[in-house]
BAMI-662172 format. One record per atom (N, C-alpha, C): residue number from 0; atom name; y negated, z, x negated. Coordinates in steps of 0.1 Angstrom, whole numbers, plus 2048, in hexadecimal, padded with zeros to 3 digits. Each point is the difference from the previous one (the first is absolute). Example, Ala and Ser with C-alpha at 12.3 -4.5 7.8 and 13.67 -1.06 7.14 Angstrom:
2
+-----+------+-----+-----+-----+
! seq ! atom !  yy !  zz !  xx !
+-----+------+-----+-----+-----+
!   0 !    N ! 839 ! 84E ! 77C !
!   0 !   CA ! 7F4 ! 800 ! 809 !
!   0 !    C ! 7F4 ! 800 ! 7F7 !
!   1 !    N ! 7F5 ! 7F9 ! 804 !
!   1 !   CA ! 7F5 ! 800 ! 7F7 !
!   1 !    C ! 7F5 ! 808 ! 808 !
+-----+------+-----+-----+-----+
END
This chain:
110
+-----+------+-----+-----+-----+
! seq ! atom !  yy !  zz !  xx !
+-----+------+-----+-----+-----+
!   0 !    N ! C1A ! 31C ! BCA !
!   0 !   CA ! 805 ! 7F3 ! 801 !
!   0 !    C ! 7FD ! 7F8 ! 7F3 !
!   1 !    N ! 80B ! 7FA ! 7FA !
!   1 !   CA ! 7FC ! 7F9 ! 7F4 !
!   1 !    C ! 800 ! 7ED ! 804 !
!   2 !    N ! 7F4 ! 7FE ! 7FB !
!   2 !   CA ! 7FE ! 7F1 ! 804 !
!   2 !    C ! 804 ! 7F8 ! 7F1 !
!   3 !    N ! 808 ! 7FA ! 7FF !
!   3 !   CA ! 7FE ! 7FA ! 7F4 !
!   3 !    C ! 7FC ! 7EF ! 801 !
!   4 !    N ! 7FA ! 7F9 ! 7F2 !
!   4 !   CA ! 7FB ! 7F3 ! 802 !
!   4 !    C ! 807 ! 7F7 ! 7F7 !
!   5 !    N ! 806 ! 7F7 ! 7FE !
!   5 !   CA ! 805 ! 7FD ! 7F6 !
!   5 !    C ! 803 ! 808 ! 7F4 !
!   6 !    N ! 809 ! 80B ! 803 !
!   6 !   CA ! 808 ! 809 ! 7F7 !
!   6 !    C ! 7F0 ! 80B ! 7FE !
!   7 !    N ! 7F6 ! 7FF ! 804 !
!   7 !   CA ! 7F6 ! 80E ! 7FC !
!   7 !    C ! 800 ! 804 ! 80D !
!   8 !    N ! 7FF ! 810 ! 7FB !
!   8 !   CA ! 7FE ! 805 ! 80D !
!   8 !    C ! 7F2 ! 804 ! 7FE !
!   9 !    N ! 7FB ! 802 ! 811 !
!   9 !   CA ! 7F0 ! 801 ! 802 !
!   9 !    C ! 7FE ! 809 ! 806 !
!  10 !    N ! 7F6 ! 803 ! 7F9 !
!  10 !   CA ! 7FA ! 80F ! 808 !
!  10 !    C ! 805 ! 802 ! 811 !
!  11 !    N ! 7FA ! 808 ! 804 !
!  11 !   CA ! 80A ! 801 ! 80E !
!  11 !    C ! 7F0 ! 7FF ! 80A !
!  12 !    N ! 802 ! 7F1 ! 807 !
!  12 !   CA ! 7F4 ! 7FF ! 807 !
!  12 !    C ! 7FD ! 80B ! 80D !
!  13 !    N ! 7F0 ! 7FB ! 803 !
!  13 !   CA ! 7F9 ! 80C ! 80B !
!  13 !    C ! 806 ! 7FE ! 80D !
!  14 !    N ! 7FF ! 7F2 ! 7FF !
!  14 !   CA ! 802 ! 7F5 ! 80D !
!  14 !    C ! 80D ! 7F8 ! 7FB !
!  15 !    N ! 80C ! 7FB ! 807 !
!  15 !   CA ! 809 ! 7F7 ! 803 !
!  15 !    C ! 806 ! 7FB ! 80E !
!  16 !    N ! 7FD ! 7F2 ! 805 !
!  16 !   CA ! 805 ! 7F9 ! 809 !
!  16 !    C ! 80A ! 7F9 ! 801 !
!  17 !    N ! 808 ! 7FF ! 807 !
!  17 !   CA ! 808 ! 7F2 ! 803 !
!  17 !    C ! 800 ! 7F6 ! 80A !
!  18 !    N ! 7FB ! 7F7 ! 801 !
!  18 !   CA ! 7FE ! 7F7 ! 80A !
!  18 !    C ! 80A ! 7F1 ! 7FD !
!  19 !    N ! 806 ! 801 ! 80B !
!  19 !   CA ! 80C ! 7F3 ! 802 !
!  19 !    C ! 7F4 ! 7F6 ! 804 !
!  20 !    N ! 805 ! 7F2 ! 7FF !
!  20 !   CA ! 7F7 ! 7F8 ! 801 !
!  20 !    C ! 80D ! 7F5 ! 7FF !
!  21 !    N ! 7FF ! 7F5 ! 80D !
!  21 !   CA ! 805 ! 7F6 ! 804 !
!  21 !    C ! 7FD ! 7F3 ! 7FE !
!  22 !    N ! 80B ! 7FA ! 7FC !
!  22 !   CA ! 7FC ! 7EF ! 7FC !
!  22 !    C ! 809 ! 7FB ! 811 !
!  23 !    N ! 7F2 ! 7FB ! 807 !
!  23 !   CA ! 80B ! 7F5 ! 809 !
!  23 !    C ! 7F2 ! 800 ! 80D !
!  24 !    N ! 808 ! 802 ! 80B !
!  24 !   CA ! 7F8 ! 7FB ! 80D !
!  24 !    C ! 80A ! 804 ! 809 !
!  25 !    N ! 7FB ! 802 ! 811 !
!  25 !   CA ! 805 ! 7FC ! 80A !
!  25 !    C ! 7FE ! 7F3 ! 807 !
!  26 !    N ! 80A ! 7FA ! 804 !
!  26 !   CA ! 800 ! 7F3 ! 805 !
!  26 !    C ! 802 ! 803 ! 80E !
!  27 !    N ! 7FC ! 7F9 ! 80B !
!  27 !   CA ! 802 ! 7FE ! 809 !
!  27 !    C ! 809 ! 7F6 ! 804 !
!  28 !    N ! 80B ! 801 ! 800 !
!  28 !   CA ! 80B ! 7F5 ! 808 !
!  28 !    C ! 7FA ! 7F4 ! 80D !
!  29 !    N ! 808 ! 7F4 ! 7FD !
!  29 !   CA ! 7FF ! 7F4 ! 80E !
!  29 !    C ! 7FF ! 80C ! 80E !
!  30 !    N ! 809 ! 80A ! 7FE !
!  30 !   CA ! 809 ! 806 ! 80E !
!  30 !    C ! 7F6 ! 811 ! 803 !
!  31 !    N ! 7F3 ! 7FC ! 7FA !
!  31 !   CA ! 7F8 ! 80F ! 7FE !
!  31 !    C ! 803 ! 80C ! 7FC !
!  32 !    N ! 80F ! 800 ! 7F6 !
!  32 !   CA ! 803 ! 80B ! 7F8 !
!  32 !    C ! 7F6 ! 7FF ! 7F6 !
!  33 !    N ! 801 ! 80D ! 7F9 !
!  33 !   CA ! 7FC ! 803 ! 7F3 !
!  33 !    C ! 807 ! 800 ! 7F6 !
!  34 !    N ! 7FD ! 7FE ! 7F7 !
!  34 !   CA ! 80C ! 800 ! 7F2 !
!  34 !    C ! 7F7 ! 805 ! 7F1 !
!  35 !    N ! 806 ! 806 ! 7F8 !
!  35 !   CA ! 7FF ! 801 ! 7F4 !
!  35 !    C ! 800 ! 7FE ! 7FA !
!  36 !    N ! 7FA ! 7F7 ! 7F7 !
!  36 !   CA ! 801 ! 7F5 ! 7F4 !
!  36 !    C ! 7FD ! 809 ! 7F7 !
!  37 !    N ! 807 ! 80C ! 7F8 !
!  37 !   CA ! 7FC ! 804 ! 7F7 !
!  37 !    C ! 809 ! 7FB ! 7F0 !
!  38 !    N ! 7F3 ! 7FD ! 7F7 !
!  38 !   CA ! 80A ! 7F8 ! 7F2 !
!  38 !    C ! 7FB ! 80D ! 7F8 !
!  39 !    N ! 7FF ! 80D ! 7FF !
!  39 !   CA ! 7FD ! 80B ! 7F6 !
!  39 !    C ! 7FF ! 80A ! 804 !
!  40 !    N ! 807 ! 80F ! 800 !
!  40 !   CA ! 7F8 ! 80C ! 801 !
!  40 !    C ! 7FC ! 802 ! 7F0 !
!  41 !    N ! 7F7 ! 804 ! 7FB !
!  41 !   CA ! 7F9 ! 807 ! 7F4 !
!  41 !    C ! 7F6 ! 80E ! 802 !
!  42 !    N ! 803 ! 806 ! 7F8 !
!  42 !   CA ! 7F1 ! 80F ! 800 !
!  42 !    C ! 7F9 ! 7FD ! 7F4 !
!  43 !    N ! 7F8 ! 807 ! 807 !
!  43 !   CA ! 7F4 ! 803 ! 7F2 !
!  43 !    C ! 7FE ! 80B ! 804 !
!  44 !    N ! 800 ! 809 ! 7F4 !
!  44 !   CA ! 7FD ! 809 ! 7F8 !
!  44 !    C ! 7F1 ! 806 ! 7FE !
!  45 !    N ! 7F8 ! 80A ! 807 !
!  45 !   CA ! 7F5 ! 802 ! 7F8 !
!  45 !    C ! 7FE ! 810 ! 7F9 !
!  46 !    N ! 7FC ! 7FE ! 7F3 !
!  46 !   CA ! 7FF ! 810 ! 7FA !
!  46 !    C ! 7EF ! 802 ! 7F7 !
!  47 !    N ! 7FD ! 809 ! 809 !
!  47 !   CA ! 7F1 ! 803 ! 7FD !
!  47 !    C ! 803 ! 810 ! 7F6 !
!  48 !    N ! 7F8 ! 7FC ! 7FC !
!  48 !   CA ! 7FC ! 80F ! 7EE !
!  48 !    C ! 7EF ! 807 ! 803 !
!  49 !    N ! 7FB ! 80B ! 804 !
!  49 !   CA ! 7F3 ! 7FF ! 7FD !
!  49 !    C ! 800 ! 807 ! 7F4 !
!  50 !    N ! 805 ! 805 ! 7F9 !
!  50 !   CA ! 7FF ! 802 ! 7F2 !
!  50 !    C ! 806 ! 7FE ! 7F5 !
!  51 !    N ! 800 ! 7F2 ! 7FC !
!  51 !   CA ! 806 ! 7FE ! 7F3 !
!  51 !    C ! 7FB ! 7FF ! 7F3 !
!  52 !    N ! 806 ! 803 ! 7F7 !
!  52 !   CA ! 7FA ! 805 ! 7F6 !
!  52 !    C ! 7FF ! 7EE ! 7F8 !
!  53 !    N ! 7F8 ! 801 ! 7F6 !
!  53 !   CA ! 800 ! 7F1 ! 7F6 !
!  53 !    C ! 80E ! 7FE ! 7FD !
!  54 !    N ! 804 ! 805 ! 7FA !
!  54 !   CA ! 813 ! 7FD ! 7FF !
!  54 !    C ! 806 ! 7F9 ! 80B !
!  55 !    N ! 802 ! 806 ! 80C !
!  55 !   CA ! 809 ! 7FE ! 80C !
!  55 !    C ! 7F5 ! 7F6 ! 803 !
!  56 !    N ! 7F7 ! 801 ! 801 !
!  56 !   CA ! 7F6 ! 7F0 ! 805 !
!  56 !    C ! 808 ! 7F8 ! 7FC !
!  57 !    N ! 7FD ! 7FF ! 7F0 !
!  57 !   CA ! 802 ! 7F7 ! 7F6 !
!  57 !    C ! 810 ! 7FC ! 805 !
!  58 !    N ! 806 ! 807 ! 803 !
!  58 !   CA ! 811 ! 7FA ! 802 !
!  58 !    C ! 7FE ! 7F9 ! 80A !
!  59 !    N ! 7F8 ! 803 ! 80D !
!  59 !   CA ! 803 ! 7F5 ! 80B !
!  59 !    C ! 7F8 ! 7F5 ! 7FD !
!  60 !    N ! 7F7 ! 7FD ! 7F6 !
!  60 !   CA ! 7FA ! 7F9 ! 7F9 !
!  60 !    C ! 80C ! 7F4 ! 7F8 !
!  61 !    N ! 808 ! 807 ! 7F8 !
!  61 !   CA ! 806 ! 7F7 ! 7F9 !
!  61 !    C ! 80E ! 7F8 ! 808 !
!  62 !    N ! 802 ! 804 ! 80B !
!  62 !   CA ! 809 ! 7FE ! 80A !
!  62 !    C ! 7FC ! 7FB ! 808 !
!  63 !    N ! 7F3 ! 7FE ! 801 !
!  63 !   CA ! 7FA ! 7F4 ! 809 !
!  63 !    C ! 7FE ! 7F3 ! 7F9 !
!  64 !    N ! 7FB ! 804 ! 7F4 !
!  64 !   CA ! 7FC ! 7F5 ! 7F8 !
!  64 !    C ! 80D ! 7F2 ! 7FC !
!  65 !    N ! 80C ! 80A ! 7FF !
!  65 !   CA ! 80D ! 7F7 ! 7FF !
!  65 !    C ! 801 ! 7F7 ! 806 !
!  66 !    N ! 7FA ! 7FB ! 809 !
!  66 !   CA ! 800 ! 7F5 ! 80D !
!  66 !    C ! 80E ! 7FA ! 7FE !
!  67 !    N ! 80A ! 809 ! 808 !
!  67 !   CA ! 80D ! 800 ! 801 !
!  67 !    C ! 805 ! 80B ! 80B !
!  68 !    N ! 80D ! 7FF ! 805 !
!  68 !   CA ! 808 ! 807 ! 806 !
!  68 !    C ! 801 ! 80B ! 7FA !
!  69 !    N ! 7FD ! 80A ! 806 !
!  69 !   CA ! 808 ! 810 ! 7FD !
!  69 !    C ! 807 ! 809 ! 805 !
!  70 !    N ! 80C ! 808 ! 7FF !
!  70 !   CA ! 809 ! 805 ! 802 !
!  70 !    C ! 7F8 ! 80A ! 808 !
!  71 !    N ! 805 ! 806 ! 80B !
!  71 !   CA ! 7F6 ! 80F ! 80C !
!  71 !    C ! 80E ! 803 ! 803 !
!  72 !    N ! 800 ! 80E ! 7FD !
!  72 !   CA ! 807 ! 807 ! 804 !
!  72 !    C ! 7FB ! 811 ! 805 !
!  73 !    N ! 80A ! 802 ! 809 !
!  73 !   CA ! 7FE ! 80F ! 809 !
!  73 !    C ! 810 ! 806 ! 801 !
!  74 !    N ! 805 ! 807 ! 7FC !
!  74 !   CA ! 80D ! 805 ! 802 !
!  74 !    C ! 7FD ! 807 ! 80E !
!  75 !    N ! 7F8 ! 807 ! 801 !
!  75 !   CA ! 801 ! 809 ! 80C !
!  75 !    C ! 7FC ! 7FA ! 80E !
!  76 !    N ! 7FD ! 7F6 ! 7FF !
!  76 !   CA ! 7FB ! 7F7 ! 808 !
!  76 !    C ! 807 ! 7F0 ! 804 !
!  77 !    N ! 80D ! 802 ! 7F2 !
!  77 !   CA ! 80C ! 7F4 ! 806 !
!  77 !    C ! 7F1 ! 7F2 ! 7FB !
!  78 !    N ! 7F6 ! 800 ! 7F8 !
!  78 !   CA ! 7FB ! 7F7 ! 7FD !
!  78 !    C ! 809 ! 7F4 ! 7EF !
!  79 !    N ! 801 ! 7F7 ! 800 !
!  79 !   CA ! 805 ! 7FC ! 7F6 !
!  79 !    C ! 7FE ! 7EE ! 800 !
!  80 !    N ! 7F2 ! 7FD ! 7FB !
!  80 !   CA ! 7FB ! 7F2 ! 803 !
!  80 !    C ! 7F6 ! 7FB ! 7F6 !
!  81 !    N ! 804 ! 7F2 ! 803 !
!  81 !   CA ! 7FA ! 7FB ! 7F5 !
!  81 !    C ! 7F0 ! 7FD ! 80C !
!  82 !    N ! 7F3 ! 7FF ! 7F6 !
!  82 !   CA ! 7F8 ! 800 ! 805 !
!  82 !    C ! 7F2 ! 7F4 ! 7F7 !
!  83 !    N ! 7F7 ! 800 ! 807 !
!  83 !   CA ! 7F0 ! 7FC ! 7FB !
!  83 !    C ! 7FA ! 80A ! 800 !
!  84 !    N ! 7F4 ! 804 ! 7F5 !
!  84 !   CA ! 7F6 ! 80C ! 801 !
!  84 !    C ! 7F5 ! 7F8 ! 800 !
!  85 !    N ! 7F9 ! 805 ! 808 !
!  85 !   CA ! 7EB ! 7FB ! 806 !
!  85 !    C ! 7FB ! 80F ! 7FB !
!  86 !    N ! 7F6 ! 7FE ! 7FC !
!  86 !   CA ! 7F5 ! 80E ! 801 !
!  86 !    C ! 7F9 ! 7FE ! 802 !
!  87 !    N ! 7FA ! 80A ! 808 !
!  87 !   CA ! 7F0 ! 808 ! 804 !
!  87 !    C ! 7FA ! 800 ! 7F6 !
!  88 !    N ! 7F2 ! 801 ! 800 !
!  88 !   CA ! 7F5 ! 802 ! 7FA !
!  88 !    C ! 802 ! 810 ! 7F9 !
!  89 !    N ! 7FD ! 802 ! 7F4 !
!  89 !   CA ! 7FE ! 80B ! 7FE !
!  89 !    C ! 7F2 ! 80B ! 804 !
!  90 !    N ! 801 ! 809 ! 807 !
!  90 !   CA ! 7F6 ! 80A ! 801 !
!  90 !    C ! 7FD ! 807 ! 7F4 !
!  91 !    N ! 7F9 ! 807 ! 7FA !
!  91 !   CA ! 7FD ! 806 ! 7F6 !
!  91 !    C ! 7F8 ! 80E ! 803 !
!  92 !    N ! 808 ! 80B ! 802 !
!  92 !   CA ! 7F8 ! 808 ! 805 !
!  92 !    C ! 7FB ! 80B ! 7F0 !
!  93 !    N ! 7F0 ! 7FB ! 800 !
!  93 !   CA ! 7FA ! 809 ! 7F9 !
!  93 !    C ! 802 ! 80A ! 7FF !
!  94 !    N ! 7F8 ! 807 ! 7EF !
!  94 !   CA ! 805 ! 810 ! 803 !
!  94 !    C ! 809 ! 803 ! 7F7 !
!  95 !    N ! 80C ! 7F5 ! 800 !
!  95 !   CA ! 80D ! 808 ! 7FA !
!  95 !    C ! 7FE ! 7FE ! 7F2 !
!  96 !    N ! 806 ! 803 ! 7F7 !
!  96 !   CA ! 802 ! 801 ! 7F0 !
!  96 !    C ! 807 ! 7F4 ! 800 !
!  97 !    N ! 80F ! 7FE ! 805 !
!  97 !   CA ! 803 ! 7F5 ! 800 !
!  97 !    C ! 7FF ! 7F3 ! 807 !
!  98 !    N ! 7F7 ! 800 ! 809 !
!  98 !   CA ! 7FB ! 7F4 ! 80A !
!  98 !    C ! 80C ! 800 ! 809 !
!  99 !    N ! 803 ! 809 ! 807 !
!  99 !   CA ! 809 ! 802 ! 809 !
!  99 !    C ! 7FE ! 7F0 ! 80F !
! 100 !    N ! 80E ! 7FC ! 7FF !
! 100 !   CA ! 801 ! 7F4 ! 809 !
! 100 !    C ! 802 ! 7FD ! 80F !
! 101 !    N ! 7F8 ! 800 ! 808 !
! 101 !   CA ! 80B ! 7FC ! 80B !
! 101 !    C ! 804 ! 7EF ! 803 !
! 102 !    N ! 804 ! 7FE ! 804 !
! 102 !   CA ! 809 ! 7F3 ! 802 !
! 102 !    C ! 80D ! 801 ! 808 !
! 103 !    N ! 803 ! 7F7 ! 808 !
! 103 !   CA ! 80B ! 7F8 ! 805 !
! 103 !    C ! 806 ! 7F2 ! 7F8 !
! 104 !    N ! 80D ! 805 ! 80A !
! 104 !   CA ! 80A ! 7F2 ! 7FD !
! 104 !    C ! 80A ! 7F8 ! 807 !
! 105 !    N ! 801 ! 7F5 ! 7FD !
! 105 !   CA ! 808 ! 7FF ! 810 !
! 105 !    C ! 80A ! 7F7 ! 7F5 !
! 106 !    N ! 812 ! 802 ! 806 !
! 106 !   CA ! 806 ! 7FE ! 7FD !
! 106 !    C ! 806 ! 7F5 ! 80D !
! 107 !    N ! 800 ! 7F3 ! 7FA !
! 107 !   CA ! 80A ! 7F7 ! 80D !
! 107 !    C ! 80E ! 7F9 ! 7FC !
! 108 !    N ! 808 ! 806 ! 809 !
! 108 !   CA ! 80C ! 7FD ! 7FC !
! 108 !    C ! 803 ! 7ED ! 802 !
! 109 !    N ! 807 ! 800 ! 7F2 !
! 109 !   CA ! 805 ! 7ED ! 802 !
! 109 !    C ! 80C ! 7FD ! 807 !
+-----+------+-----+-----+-----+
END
């Protein structure tokens, strides 16, 4: 599966979620119906790496840093949205030559 982030594509995560997430409420009616007051459906996006190398860090590094909107896309997945990126804390698992990464990210759609 190719994930791409604002035109880079990223390594191909360990872990990926989709979770829908609602803007609104149920209202209870005068007449004891229920109703829907929904003003948004949106997903977020989460993609976990437990081994990234300094490079591929460094990308989700500079794509976070932009504090701006970025393009997510998934062809195979019918994904095509403009989004926010949050990150996890980096893990640093000793040992490796290159200080191999794990880390998450969560992508929320606007």
């Amino acid at each position: 599966m190719s994930f791409i982030l604002d035109g880079t594509t990223l390594e191909d995560p360990n872990d990926f979620s989709q979770e829908k997430v609602v803007t609104g409420d149920y209202l209870t009616t005068m007449g004891g119906g229920i109703r829907r007051a929904i003003r948004a459906k949106k997903n977020v996006y989460k993609l976990g790496w437990n081994q990234l190398t300094l490079t591929q860090y460094n990308t989700l590094v500079t794509k976070y840093n932009l504090n701006t909107t970025l393009t997510f896309v998934n062809s195979d997945l019918s994904i095509n949205t403009t989004v926010h990126i949050d990150m996890d804390n980096r893990r640093i698992l000793p040992g490796f030559p290159d200080y191999l990464s794990s880390v998450s990210i969560t992508l929320r759609e606007i």
